[in-house]
Every structure is written in structure tokens, then in C-alpha cells.
Backbone as CSV, one residue per row, in Angstrom:
resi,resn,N_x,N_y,N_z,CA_x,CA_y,CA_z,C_x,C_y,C_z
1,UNK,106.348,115.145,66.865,106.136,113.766,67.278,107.028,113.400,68.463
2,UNK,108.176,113.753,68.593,109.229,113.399,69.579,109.026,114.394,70.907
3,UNK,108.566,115.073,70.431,108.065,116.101,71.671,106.439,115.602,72.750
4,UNK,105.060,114.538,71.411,104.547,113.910,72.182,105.290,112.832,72.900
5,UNK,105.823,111.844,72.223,106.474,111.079,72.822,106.883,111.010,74.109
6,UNK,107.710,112.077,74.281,108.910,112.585,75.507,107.570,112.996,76.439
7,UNK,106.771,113.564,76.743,105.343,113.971,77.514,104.721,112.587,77.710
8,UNK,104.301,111.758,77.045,104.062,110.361,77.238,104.735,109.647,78.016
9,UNK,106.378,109.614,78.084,107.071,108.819,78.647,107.126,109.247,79.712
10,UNK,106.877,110.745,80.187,106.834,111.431,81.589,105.640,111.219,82.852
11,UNK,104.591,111.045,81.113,103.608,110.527,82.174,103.118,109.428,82.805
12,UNK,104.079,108.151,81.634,103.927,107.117,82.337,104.650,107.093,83.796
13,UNK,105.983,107.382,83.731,106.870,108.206,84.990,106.069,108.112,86.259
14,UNK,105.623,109.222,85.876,104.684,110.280,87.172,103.624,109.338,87.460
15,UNK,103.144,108.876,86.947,101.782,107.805,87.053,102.525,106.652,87.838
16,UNK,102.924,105.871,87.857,104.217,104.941,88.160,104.141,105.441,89.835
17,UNK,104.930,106.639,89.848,105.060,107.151,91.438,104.249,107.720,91.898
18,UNK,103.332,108.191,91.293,101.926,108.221,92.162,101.087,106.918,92.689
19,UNK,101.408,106.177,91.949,100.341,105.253,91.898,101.360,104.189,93.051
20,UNK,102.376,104.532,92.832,103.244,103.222,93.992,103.088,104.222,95.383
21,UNK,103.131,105.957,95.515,103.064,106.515,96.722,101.400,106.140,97.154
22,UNK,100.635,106.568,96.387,98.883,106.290,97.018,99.034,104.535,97.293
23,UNK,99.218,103.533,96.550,98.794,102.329,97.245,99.845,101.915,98.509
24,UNK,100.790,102.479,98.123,102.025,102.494,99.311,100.663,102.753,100.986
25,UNK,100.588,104.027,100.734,99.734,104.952,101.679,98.412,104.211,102.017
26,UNK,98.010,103.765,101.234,96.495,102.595,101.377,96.688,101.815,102.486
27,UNK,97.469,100.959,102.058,98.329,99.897,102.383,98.632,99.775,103.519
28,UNK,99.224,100.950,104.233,99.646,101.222,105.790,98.354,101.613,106.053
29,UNK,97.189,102.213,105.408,95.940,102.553,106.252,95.422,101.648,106.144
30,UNK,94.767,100.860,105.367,93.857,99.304,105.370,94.521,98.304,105.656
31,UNK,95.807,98.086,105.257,96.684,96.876,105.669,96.705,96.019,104.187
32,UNK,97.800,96.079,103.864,98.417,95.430,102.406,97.517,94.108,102.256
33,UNK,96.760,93.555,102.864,96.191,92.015,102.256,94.812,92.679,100.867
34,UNK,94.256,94.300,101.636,93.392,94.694,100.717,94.272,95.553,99.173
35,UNK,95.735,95.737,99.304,95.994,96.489,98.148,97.378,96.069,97.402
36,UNK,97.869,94.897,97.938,98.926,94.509,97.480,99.254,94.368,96.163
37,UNK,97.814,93.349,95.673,97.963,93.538,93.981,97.671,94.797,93.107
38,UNK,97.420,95.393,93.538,97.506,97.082,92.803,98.577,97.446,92.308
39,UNK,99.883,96.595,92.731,101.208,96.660,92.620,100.976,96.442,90.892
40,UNK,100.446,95.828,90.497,100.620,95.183,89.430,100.238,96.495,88.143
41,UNK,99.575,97.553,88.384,99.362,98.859,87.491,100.568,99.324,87.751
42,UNK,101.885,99.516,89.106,102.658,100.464,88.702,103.892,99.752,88.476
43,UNK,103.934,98.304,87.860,104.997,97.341,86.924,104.280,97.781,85.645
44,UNK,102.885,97.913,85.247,102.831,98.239,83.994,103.133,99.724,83.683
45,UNK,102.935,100.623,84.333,102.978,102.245,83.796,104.717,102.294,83.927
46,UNK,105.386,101.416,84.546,106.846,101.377,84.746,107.228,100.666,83.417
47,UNK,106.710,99.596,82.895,106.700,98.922,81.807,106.768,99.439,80.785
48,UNK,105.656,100.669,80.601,104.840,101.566,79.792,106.366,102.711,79.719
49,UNK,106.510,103.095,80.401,108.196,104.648,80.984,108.991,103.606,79.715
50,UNK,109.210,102.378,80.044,111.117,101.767,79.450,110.487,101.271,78.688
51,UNK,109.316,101.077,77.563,108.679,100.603,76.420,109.245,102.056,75.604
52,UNK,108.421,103.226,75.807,108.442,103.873,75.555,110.082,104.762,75.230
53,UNK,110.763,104.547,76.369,112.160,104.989,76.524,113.497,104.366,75.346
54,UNK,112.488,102.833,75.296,113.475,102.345,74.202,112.659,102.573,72.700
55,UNK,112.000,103.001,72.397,111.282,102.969,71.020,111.867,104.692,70.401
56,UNK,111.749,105.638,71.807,112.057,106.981,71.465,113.982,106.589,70.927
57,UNK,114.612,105.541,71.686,116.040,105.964,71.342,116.368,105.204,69.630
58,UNK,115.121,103.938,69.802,115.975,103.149,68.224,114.869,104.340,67.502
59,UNK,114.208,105.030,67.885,113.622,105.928,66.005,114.232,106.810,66.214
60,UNK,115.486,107.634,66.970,116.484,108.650,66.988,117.532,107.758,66.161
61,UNK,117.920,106.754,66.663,119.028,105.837,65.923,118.541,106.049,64.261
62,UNK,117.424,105.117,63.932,116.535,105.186,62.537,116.566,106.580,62.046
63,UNK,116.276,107.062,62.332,116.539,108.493,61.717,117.833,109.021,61.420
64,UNK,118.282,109.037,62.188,120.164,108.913,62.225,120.780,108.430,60.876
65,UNK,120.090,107.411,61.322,120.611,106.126,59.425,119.917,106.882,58.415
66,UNK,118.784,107.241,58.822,117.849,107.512,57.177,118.470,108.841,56.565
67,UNK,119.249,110.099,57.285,119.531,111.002,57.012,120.669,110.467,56.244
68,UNK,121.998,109.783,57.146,122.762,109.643,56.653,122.983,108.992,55.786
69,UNK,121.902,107.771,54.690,121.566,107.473,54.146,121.250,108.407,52.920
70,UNK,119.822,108.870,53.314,119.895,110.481,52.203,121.383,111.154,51.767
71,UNK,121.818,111.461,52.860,123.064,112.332,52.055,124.366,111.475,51.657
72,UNK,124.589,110.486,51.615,125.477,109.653,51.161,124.474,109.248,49.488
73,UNK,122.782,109.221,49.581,122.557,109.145,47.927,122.746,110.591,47.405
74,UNK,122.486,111.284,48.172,122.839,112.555,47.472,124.204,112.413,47.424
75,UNK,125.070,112.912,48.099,126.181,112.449,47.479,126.851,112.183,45.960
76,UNK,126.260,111.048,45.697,126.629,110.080,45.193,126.111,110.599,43.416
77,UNK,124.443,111.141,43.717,123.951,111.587,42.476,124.237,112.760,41.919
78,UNK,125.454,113.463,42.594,125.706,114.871,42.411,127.485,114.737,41.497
């Protein structure tokens, strides 16, 4: 699961800077009045990278607890 995750968050990434280099590139060829708001897909796939970036670190945290949780009841029942 953490291994899709981490591939997900890369591809929002990569999508992000593709998508800001091609409308970047548009932009100087047609002239920004036709592609300016396009801007607005690579705030979301950027959105999408640090959504993603913070959900992967609190279910590493959560897990963290749940183990150490487990072995403090183990522990305890032994």
C-alpha cells in the first residue's frame, strides 16, 4: 500500500511539471490570454503531491502508535 501511495504522489509531482512546462510553452506560442487559466490543473495536481504527502506521513505516524500500542498490550498480558 505505501509503495502505491509513494508512485501516486510522484505522479501527481511529474504531472504538476509537465503540465506547468507545456502551458508555460503554449503560452509564449499563442500568448497567455488563450492559456492562463490552465494554471488552475497544475495548483490542483500540486494540491493532489501535498494532499497526498501529508496523509502518507500521519498513517506512518498511525501505525507507529498502533504497533507501539500492540506491544505495550502485549506487554502487559504476558
Amino acid at each position: 500500500m505505501i509503495t502505491y501511495a509513494n508512485i501516486m504522489r510522484y505522479f501527481w509531482l511529474i504531472a504538476s511539471i509537465i503540465m506547468f512546462i507545456g502551458i508555460t510553452y503554449f503560452g509564449l506560442k499563442d500568448g497567455f490570454e488563450n492559456w492562463w487559466y490552465n494554471y488552475i490543473f497544475v495548483v490542483i495536481a500540486l494540491f493532489a503531491f501535498l494532499l497526498r504527502t501529508f496523509m502518507i506521513r500521519r498513517m506512518k505516524k498511525h501505525m507507529e502508535f498502533l504497533n507501539a500500542k500492540n506491544a505495550k498490550d502485549n506487554n502487559t498480558t504476558n
